[in-house]
C-alpha positions in Angstrom: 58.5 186.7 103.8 56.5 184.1 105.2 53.2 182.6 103.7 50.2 183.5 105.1 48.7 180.5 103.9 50.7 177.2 106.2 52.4 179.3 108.5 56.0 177.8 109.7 56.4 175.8 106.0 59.2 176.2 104.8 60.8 176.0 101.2 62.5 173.1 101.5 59.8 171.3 102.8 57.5 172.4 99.5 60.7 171.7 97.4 60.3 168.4 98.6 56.7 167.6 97.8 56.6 169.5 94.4 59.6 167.2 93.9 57.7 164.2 94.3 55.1 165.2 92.2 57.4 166.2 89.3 58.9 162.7 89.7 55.4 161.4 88.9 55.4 163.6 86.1 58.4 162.7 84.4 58.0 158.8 84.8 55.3 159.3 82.6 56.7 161.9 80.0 59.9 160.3 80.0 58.6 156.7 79.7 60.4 155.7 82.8 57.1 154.0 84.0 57.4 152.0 80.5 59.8 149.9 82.2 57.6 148.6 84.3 55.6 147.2 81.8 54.0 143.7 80.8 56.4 143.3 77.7 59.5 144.0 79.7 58.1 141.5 82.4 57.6 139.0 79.5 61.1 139.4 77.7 63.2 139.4 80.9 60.7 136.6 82.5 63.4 133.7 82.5 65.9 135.6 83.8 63.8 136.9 86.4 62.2 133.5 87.3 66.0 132.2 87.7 67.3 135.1 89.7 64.0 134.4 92.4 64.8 130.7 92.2 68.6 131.3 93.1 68.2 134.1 95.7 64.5 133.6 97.1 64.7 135.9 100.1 66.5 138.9 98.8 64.4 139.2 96.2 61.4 139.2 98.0 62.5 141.8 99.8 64.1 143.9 96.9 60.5 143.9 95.0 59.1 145.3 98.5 61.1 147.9 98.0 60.8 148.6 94.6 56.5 148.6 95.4 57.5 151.0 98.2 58.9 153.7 96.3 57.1 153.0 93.4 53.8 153.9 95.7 55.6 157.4 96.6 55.4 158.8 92.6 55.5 156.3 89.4 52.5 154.7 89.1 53.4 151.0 88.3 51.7 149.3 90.9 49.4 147.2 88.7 52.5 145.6 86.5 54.5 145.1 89.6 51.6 143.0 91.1 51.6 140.6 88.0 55.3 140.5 88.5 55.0 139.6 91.7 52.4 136.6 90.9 54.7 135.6 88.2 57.9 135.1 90.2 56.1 134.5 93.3 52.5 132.7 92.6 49.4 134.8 93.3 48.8 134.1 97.5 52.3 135.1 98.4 52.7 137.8 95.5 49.5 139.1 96.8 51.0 139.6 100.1 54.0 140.3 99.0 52.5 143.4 96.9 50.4 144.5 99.6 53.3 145.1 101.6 55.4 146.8 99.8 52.4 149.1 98.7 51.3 149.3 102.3 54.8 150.6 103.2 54.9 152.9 100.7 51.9 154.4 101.2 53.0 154.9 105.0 56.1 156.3 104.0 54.1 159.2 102.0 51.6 159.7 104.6 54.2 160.6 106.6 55.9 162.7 104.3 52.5 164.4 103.6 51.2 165.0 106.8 55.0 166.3 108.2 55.3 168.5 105.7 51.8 170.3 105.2 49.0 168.1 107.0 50.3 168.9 110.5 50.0 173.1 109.4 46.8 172.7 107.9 45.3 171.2 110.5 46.9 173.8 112.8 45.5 176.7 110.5 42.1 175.7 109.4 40.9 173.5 112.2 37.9 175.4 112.4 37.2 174.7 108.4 38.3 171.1 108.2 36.2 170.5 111.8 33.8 168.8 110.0 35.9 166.7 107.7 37.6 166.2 110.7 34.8 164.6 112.5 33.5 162.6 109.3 37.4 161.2 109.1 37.4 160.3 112.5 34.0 158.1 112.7 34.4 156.5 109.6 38.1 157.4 108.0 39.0 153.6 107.9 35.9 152.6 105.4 37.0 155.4 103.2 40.4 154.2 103.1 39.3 151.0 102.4 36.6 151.6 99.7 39.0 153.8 97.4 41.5 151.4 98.0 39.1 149.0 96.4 39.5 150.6 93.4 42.3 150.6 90.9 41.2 153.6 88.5 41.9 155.8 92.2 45.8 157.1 91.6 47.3 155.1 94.6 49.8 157.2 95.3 47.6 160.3 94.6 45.2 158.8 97.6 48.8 158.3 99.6 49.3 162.3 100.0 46.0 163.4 100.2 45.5 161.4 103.4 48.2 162.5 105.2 46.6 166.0 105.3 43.6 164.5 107.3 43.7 163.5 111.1 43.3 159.7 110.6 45.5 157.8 113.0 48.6 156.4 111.3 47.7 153.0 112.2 44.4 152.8 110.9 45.6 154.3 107.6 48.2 151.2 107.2 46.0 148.6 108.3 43.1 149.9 105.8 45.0 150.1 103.0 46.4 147.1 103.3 43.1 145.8 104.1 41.7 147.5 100.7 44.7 147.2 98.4 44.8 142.8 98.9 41.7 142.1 96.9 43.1 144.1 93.7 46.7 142.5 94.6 45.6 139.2 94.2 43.4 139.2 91.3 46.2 140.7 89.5 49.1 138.7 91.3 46.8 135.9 90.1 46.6 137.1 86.3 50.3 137.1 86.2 50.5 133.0 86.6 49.0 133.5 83.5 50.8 136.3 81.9 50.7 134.2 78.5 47.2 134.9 78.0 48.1 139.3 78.5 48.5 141.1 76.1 48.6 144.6 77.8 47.5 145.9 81.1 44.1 147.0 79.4 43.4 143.2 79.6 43.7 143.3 83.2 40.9 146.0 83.4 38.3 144.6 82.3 34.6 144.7 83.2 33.9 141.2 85.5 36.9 141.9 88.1 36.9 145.7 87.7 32.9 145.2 88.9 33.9 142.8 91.7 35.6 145.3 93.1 33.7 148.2 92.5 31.1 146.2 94.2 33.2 145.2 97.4 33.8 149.4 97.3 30.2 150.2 97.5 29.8 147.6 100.2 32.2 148.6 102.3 30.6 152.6 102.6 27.4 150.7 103.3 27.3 151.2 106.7 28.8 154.4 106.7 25.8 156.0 104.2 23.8 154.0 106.5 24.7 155.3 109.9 24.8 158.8 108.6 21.3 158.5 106.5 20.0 157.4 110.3 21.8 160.4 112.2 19.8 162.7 109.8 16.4 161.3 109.7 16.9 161.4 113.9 
């Protein structure tokens, strides 16, 4: 019997996404997101720092990958940043970070949005009209003001974008627009990993405000724009 609710979706496809989501769930439960974690970094931190030294170029590429699937359902992306301003120093671990967790953010967009997003939108297109219209104006300064801030579950932000209409491009140049000021003041904490203790160090109130603050000013505009369209 077929739902009433996406018509055309199929169990599989559900399968797959609940999947995901249990994946998330387990890392935590199971501790698997413990190893990715500022002690580990610290006890294997020679070896690492040797391996990178030896074999420059495949490793850059390998922790891409690792921040690309990490961005589909274990939420590690804050250790891996200092990881990749430890082995990498903070500009290019900053890019380096921002890429993998722009290509992992694609990667579940995609997922999302082939999976449910396309249905919705074909099923409540009279509901979501208005969304719809928002997203389309001003999708990109969303994107980029949660981005902005690290207390938003990144991968969480990943899925529920894909059930929007924002262009694909936009959503990977916004993140990765958003996601590079966070990157790099973490990717520049980990040239200093000696001085952290745990990752609660790394959220503390000066940088944590800085970004907040770049948030806020990004939706300027858009709060602006749309406070004018109503007083018109």
């Amino acid at each position: 019997m077929k739902s009433n609710f996406l018509p055309g979706f199929r169990p599989l496809q559900a399968a797959v996404l609940l999947g995901l989501l249990a994946l998330a769930g387990a890392a935590h439960v199971f501790g698997l997101d413990a190893s990715f974690s500022l002690s580990a970094l610290k006890v294997h931190q020679l070896e690492l720092e040797q391996t990178v030294t030896l074999h420059y170029t495949p490793c850059v590429l390998a922790y891409i990958a690792i921040f690309a699937l990490s961005a589909l359902a274990v939420p590690a992306a804050i250790v891996l940043t200092v990881a990749g301003g430890l082995l990498f120093h903070a500009l290019p671990g900053a890019v380096y970070a921002t890429a993998g967790a722009t290509a992992g953010a694609v990667a579940a967009f995609l997922l999302s949005r082939s999976l449910i997003g396309d249905r919705l939108q074909a099923r409540y297109a009279t509901q979501l009209h208005r969304v719809n219209r928002e997203t389309d104006r001003r999708g990109w300064l969303y994107i980029v003001a949660v981005r902005l801030v690290p207390a938003i579950p990144f991968f969480l932000v990943n899925y529920l974008c894909g059930l929007t209409r924002i262009p694909l491009g936009t959503f990977a140049w916004a993140t990765a627009l958003g996601v590079f000021p966070a990157c790099f003041l973490y990717a520049l904490a980990g040239t200093q990993i000696e001085s952290v203790s745990s990752v609660g160090d790394l959220m503390s109130p000066r940088p944590l405000m800085s970004l907040l603050f770049l948030a806020l000013a990004a939706l300027i505009p858009a709060v602006w724009k749309k406070a004018r369209h109503q007083a018109g």
